[in-house]
N, C-alpha and C positions, 0 to 999 in steps of 0.2 A: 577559566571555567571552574568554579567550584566542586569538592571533592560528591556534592550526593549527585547533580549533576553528569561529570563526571562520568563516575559511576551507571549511570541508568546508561546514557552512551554507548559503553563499554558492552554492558548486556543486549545492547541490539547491533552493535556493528563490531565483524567479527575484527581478528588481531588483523589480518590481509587490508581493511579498511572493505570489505566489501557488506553486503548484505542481503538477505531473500526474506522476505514479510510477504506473510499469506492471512490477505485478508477474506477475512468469511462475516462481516457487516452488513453484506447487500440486503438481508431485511428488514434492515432500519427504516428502507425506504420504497423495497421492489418487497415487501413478505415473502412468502415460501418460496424461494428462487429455485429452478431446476436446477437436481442437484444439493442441492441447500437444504430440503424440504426438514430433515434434519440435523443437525449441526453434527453432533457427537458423531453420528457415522461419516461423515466427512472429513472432519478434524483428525482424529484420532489416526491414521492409517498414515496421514500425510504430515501430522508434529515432529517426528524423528526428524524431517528433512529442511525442516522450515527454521529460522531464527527467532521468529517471531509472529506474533498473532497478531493483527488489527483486528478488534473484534468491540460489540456493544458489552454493557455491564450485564444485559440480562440473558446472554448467549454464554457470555462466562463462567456464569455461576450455575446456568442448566446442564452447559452440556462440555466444560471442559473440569479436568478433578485435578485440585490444587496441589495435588502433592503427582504428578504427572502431567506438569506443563512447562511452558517454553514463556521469554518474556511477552509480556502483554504492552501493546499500544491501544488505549481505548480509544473507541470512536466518543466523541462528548456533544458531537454537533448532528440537529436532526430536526425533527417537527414539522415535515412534510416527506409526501406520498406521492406515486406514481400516478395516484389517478386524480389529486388536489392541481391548483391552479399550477404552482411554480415553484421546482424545485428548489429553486434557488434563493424561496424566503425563508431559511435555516435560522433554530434559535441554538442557543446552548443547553443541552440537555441531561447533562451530569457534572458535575460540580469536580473540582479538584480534590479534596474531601474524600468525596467518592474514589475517585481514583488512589488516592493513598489506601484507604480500606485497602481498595482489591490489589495492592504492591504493582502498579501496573509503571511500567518504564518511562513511560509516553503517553502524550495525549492525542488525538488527532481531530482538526477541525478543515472543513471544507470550507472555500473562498471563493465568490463567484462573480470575477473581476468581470465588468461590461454589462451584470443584467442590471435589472431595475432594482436590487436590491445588494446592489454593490458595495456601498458603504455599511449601510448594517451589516453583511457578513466580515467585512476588512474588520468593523471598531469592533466586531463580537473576537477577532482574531490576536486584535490588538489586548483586549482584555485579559482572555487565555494567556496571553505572555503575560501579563503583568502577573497574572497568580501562578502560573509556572516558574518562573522565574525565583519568587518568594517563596517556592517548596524544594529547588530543583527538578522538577520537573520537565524536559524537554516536551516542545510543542511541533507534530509534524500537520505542518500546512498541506491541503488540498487545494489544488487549482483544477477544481469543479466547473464540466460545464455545462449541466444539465441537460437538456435533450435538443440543444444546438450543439450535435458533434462536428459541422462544419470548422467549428474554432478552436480545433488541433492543428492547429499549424506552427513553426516557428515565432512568428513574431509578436503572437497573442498569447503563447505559454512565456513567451521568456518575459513579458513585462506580467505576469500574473506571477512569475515565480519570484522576478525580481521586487516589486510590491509585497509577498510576502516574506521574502528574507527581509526587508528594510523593517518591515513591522513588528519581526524579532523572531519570526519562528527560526528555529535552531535544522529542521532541516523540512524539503518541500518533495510531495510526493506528486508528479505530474506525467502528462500521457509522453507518450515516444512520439517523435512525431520527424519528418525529411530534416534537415538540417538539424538536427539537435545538438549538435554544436555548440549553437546560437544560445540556446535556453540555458543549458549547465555553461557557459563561459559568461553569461552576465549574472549570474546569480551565485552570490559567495558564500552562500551554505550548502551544503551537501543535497543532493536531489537525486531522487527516487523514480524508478521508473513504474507508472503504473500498464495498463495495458495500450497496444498498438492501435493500427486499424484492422478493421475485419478482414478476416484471412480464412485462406479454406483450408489451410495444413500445416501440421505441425512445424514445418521447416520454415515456413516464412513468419511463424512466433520466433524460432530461434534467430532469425536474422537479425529481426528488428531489437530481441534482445540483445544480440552480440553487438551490434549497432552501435546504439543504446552507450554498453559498456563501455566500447573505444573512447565515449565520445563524450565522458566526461561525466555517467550516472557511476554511483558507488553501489549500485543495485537494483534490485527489483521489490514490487509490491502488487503479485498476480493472483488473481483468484480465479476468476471464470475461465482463463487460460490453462488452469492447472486440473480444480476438479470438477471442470463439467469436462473435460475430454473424459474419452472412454477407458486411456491406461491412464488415472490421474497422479501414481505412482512414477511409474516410468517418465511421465511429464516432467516432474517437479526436482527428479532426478539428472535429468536431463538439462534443467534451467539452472537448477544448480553447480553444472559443471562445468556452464557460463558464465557463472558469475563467482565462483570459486575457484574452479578450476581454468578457466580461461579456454575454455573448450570455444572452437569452431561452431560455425553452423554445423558444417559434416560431421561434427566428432558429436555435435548433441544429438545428431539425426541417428545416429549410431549408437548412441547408449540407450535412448527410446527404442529403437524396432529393438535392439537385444533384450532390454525389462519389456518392453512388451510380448514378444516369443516367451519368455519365462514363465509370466503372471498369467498366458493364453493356454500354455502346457500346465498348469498347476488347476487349472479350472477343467 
């Protein structure tokens, strides 16, 4: 691996090899998400604790201040909407270029192995690496699956994850899902956890995280898990001493109810 490479690496995964990316992108494609309505007041409370941003270029420059921030993974893939035909016909919509400008670590593009526009998203991926590559630029792969959440399961994420490490992305960001095992041991780049399944409480987030970690992710990549709960503080604190600290489910269940009493008594 090359030293700029390298480098950019280094800035999103911490010396433990682990790492916590919080993405705040969802209106690329869902607009004012709840919670999200707007960025800076989200962002900001919750950057101390995060490694990193997944974020779009024009979220960046509104509502994060460059000289009090954390590394940047841009989001570059996008051009469809929650209420358009299908998520999954994605073009590339910022340039590498672009990303050098804004010193961003990473680039991220989503992949949407199985729909109808499976190949244009792969050869839009394969592209992204060939100009990453040529900048040092690291490329983190999505294995997107649009509003068919049935195809979380093992043996559809491990060949979406393994398809796009073959295609060169340096690491892949994909759902938790029962055996995950299966997914992070066929795929030989480093792989990111993004969110579970629907859950009603905070502890069975931490399970599926802790999960997750045993089992061969080197991290997480949560958002709606983090600041749409009501302590998004003590969340994120809490996910972090899972993935840092190597905290339990118990032991993160317990660092949340104690930052939550705190942040409860301070209001």
């Amino acid at each position: 691996m090359e030293w700029g490479m390298a480098n950019r690496f280094a800035q999103l995964i911490q010396p433990d090899g682990h790492a916590l990316f919080l993405p705040v992108d969802h209106g690329y494609f869902q607009g004012p998400t709840r919670k999200l309505e707007e960025p800076r007041k989200t962002i900001e409370p919750l950057l101390p604790y995060a490694d990193a941003l997944f974020i779009t270029r024009g979220v960046l420059r509104a509502s994060v201040d460059p000289d009090n921030s954390k590394p940047v993974i841009l989001r570059v893939s996008g051009g469809t909407s929650m209420v358009g035909k299908d998520l999954a016909n994605e073009g590339i919509t910022t340039s590498l270029e672009e990303a050098i400008r804004l010193n961003a670590s990473a680039v991220g593009i989503s992949v949407f192995v199985g729909s109808d526009y499976e190949k244009e998203s792969l050869l839009n991926l394969a592209k992204l690496v060939d100009d990453g590559e040529r900048y040092g630029i690291p490329v983190m792969a999505i294995t997107a699956v649009g509003k068919e959440l049935e195809k979380r399961d093992a043996r559809y994420l491990a060949l979406a994850c393994r398809i796009a490490a073959e295609l060169g992305a340096r690491v892949v960001k994909t759902y938790w899902c029962e055996d995950f095992s299966k997914v992070t041991g066929g795929c030989p780049v480093p792989v990111i956890m993004a969110g579970g399944p629907q859950v009603d409480t905070e502890l069975e987030i931490f399970e599926f995280v802790h999960d997750g970690m045993q089992n061969g992710s080197i991290g997480v990549n949560l958002g709606r898990n983090i600041w749409q709960n009501d302590f998004p503080i003590a969340m994120i604190k809490a996910i972090r001493a899972i993935v840092h600290g190597n905290a339990t489910p118990k032991e993160a269940q317990e660092i949340y109810d104690s930052e939550k009493n705190s942040q409860a008594k301070k209001s």
